[in-house]
C-alpha positions in Angstrom: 10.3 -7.9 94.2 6.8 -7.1 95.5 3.8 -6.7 92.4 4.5 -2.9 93.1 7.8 -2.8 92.7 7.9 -4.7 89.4 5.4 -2.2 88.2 7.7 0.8 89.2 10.8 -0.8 87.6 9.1 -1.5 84.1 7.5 1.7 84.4 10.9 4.0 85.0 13.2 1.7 82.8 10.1 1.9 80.0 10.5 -1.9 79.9 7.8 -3.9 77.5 6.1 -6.7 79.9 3.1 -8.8 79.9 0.7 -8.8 82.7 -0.8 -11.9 84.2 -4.1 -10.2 85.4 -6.8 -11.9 87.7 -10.5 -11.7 86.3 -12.6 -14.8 88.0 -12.2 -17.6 89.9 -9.1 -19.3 89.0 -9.5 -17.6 85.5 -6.7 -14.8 83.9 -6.0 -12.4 81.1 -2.7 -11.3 80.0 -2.1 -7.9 78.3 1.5 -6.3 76.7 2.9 -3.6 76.4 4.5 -0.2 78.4 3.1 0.6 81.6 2.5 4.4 81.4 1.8 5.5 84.7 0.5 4.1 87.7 -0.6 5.2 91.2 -1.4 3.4 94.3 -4.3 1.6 93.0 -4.3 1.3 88.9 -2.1 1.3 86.0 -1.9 2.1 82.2 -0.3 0.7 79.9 -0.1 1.9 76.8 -0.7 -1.6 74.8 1.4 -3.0 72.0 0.6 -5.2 69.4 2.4 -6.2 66.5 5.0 -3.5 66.8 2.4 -1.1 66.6 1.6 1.3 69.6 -2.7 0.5 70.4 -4.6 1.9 72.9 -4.8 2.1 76.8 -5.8 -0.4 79.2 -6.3 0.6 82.9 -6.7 -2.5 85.6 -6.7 -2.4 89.4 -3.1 -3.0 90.9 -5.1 -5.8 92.8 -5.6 -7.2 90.1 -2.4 -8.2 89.2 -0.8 -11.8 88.9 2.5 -12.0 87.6 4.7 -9.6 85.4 6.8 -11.0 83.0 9.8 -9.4 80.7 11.0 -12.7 79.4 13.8 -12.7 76.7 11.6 -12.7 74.1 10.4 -9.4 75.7 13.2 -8.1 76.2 14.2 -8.8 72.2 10.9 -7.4 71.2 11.6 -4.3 73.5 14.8 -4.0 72.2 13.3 -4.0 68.5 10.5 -1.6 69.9 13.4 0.8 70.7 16.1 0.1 67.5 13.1 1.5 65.6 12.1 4.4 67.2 8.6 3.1 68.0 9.5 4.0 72.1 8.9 7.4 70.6 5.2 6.7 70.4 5.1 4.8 73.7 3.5 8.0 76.2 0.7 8.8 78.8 -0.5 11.4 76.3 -3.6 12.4 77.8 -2.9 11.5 81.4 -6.1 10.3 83.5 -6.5 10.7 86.9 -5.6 7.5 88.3 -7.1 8.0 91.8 -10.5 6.1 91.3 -12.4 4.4 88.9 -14.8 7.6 89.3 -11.6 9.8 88.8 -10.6 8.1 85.7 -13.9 7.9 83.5 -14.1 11.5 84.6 -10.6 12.1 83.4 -11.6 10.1 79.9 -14.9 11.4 79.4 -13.2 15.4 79.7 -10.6 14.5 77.1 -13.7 13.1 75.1 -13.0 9.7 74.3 -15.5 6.8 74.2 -14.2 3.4 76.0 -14.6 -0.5 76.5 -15.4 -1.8 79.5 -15.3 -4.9 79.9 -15.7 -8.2 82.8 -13.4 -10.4 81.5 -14.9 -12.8 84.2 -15.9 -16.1 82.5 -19.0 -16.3 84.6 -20.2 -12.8 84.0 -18.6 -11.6 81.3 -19.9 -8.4 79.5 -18.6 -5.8 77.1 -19.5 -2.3 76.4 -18.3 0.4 73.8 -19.4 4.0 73.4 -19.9 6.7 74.9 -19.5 8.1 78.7 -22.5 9.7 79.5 -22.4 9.8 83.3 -19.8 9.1 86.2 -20.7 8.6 89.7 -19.5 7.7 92.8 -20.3 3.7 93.0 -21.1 3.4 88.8 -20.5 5.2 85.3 -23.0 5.1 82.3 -22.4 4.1 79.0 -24.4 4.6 76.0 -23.3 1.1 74.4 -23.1 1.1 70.4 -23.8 -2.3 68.2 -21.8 -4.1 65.2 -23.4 -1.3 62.6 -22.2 1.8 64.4 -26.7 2.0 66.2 -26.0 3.6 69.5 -28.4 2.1 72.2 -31.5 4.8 73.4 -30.2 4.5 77.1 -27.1 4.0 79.1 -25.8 1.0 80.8 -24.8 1.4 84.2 -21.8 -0.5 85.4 -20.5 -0.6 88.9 -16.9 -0.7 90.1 -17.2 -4.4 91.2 -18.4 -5.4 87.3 -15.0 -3.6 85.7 -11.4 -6.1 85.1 -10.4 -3.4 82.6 -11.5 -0.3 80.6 -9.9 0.4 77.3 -9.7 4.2 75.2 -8.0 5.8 72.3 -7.4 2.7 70.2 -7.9 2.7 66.5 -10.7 0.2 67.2 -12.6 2.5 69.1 -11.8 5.9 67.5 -12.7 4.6 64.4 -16.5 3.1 65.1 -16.5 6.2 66.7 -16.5 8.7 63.7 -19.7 6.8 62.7 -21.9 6.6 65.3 -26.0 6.7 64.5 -29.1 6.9 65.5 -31.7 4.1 65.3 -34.6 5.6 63.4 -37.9 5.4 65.0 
């Protein structure tokens, strides 16, 4: 089965898999849990952890490595399912998976913050908070520190910089609610 294929399959049969995901030169990340949806180019999974339904993750199709539903997955899925927790497993608020551009437009209308990160071991960087601007080639974020301080201006991060944005996890939701202002 081609990458695309394996993608439909776990995504029809709502089968729990890990992804094997490219990010550098000879460097990966894996991430678990129920692909969602995906279109030609991306997918979503809605991520699991520790029985417990997370956020969602969206990566390029090209970036994917390997899918694995091992038997340990497939035991995992089956407890996922004997209690219920499938229920929970759902493309809720349903980005547009066109484009990167198309998707932060998509999040930033249902009005979530993200994490964007390059998981790329020789430029890595991370940012959380709020969309403030999509473009064509780049959206804006206005990044917010350890103690809730959002940043006075937006980072800009191009297409090329982005192995996978993240939204509506507890992590994020939370910090969220208490967001400030640095006083001058």
């Amino acid at each position: 089965m081609t990458i695309l294929e394996k993608i439909k399959y776990h995504h029809d049969n709502r089968k729990y898999c890990q992804i094997k995901r490219i990010v550098g030169k000879d460097s990966y990340e894996q991430s678990s849990g129920y692909i969602v949806d995906y279109s030609e180019n991306f997918v979503l999974m809605h991520e699991v952890d520790d029985f417990l339904p997370e956020g969602y993750l969206i990566f390029t199709i090209q970036s994917v490595k390997e899918i694995k539903h091992t038997t340990g997955n497939k035991y995992y899925d089956k407890i996922i399912h004997l209690e219920g927790i499938i229920d929970k497993i759902e493309n809720k608020h349903k980005p547009n998976l066109f484009t990167w551009t198309t998707i932060f437009q998509s999040i930033k209308k249902a009005g979530f913050n993200v994490i964007i990160e390059n998981e790329d071991p020789e430029d890595e960087s991370f940012d959380i908070g709020p969309i403030t601007k999509v473009t064509a080639n780049a959206v804006y974020v206005r990044y917010f520190d350890g103690e809730g301080f959002l940043s006075a201006q937006s980072t800009k991060i191009t297409w090329n910089f982005i192995t996978i944005a993240k939204f509506d996890d507890r992590y994020i939701n939370i910090y969220s609610k208490y967001l400030r202002e640095k006083k001058k």
